[in-house]
PyMOL commands that place a pseudoatom at each C-alpha (Angstrom):
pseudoatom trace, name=CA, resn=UNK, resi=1, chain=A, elem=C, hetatm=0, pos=[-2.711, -11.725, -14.604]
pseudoatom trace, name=CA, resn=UNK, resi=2, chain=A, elem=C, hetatm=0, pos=[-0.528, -9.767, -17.178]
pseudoatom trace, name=CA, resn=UNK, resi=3, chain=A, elem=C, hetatm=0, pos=[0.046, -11.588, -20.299]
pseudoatom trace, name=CA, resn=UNK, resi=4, chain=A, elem=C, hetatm=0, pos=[3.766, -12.647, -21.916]
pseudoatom trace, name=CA, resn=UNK, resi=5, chain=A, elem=C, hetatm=0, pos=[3.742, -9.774, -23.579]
pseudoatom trace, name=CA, resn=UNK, resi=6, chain=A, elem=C, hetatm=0, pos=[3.684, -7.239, -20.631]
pseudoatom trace, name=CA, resn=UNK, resi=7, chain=A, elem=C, hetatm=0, pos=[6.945, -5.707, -20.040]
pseudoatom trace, name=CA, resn=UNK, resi=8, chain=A, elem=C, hetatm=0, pos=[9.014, -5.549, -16.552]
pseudoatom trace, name=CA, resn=UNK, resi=9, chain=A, elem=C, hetatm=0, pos=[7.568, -1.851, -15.874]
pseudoatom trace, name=CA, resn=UNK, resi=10, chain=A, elem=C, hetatm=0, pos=[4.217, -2.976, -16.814]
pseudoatom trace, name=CA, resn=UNK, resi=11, chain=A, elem=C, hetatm=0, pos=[4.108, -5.824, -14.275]
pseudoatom trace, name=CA, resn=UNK, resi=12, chain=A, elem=C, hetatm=0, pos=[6.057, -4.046, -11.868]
pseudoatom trace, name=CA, resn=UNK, resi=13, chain=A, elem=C, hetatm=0, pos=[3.553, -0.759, -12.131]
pseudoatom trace, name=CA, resn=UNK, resi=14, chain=A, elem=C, hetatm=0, pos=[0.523, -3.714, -11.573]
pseudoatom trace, name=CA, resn=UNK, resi=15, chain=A, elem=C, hetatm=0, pos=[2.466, -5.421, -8.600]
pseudoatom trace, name=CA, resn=UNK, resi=16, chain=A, elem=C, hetatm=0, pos=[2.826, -2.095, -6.738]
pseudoatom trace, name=CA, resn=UNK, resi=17, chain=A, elem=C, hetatm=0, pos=[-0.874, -1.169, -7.540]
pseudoatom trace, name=CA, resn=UNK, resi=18, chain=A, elem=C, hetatm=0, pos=[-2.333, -4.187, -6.249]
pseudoatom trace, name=CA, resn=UNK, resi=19, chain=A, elem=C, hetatm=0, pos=[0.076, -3.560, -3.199]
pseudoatom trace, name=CA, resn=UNK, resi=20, chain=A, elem=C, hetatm=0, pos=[-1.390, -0.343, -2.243]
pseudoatom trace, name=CA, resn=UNK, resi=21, chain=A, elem=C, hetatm=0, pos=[-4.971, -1.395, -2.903]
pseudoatom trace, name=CA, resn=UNK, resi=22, chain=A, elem=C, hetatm=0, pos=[-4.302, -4.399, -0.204]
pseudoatom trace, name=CA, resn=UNK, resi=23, chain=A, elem=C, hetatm=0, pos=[-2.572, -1.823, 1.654]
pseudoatom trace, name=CA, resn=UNK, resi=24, chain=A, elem=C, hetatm=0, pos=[-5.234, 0.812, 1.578]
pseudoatom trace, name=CA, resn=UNK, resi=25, chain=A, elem=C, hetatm=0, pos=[-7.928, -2.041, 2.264]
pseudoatom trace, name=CA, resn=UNK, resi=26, chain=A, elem=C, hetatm=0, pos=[-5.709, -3.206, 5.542]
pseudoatom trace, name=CA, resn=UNK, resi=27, chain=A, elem=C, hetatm=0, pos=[-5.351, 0.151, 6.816]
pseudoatom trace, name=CA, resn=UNK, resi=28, chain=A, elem=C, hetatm=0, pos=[-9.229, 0.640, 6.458]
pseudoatom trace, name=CA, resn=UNK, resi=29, chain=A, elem=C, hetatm=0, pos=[-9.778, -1.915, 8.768]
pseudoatom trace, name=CA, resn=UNK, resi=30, chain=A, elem=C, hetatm=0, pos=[-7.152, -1.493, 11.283]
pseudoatom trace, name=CA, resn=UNK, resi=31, chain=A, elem=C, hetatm=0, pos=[-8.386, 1.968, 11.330]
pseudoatom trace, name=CA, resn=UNK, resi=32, chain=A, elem=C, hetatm=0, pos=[-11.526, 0.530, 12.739]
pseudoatom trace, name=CA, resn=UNK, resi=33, chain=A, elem=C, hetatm=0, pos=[-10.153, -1.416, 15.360]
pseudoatom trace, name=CA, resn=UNK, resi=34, chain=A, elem=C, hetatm=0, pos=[-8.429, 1.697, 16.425]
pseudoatom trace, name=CA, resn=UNK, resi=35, chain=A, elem=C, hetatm=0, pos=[-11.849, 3.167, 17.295]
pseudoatom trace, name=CA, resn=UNK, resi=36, chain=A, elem=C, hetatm=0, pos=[-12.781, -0.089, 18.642]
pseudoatom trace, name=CA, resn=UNK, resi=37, chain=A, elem=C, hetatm=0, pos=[-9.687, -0.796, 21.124]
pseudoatom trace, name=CA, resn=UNK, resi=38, chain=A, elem=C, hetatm=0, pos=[-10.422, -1.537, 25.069]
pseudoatom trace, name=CA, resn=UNK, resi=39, chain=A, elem=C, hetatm=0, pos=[-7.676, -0.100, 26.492]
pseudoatom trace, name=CA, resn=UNK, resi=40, chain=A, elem=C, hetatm=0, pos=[-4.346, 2.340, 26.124]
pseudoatom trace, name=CA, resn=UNK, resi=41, chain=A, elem=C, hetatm=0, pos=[-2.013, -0.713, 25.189]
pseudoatom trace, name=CA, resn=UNK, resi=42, chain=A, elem=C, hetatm=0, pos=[-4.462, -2.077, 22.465]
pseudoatom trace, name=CA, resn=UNK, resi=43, chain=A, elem=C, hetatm=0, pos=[-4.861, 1.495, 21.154]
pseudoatom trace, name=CA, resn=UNK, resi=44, chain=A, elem=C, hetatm=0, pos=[-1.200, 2.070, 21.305]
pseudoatom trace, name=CA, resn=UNK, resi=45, chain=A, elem=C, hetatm=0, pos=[-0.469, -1.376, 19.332]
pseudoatom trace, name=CA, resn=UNK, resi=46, chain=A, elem=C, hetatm=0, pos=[-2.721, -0.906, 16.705]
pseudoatom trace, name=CA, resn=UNK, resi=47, chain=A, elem=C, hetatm=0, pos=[-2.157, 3.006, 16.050]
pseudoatom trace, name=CA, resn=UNK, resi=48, chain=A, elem=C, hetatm=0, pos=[1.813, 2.138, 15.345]
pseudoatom trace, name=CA, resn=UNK, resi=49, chain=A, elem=C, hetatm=0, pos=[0.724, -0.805, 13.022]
pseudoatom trace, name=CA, resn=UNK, resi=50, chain=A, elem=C, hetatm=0, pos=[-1.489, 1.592, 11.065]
pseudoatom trace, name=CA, resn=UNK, resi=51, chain=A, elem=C, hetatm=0, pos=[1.625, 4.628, 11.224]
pseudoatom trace, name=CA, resn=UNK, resi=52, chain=A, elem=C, hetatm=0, pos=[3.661, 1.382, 9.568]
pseudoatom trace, name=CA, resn=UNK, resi=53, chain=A, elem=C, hetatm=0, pos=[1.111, 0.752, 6.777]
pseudoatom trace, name=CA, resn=UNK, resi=54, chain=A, elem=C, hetatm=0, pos=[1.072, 4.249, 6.393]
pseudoatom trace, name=CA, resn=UNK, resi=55, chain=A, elem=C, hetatm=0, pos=[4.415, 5.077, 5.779]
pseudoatom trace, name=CA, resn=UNK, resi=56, chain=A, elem=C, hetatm=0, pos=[4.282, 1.599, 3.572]
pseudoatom trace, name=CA, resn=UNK, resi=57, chain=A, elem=C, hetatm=0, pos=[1.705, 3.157, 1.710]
pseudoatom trace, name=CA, resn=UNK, resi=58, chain=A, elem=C, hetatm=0, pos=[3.820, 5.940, 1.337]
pseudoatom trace, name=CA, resn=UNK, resi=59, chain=A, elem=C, hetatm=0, pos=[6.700, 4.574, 0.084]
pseudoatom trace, name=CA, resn=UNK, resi=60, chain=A, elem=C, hetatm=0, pos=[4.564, 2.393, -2.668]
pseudoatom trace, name=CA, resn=UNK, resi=61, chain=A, elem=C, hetatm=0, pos=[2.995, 5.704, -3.519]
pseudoatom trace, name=CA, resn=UNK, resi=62, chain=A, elem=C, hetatm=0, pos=[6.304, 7.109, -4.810]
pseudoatom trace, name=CA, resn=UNK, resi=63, chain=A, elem=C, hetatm=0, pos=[7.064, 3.893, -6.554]
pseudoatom trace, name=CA, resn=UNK, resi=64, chain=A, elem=C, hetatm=0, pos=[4.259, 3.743, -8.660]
pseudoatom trace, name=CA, resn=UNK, resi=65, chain=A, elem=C, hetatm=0, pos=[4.700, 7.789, -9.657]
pseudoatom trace, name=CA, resn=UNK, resi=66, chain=A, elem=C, hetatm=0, pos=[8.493, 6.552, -10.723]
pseudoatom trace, name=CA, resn=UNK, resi=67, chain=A, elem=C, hetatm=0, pos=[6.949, 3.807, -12.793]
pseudoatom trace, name=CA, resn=UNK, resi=68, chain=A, elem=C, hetatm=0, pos=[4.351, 5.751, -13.972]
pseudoatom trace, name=CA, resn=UNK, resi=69, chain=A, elem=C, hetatm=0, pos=[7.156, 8.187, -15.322]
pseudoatom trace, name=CA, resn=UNK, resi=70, chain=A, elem=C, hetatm=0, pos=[9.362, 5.389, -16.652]
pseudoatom trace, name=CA, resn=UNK, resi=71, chain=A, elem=C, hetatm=0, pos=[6.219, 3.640, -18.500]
pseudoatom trace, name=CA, resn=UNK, resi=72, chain=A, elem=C, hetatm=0, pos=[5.377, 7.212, -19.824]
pseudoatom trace, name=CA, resn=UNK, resi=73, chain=A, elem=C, hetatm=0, pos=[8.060, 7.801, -21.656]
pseudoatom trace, name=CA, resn=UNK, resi=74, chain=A, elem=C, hetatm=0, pos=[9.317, 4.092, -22.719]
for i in range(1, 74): cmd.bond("trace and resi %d" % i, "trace and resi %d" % (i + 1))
show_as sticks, trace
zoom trace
């Protein structure tokens, strides 16, 4: 848990890591049930929840290289 003395940046940077790690660890599995579905429908569910996460991943992604900048030079 960041201390007092973190700045906003700093805890935002650590919130949108720890969001892409829980993303990245949710589209692992998913990914598996993908492999694992019975029929078209189940397959066709779970591949757009994983395109979701993916593009969520995505967008976090460029967050944390904006933060990373703004941390960089503050």
């Amino acid at each position: 848990m960041p201390s007092d003395s973190t700045s906003q940046p700093e805890r935002d940077l650590l919130e949108i890591k720890g969001g892409l790690e829980i993303l990245s660890i949710l589209r692992e599995e998913l990914d598996q049930w993908v492999g694992e579905a019975q029929d078209e429908s189940k397959y066709e569910a779970l591949t757009n929840v994983l395109a979701h996460i993916e593009v969520l991943e995505s967008q976090y992604r460029i967050q944390r290289e904006k933060l990373e900048k703004q941390n960089s030079t503050a």
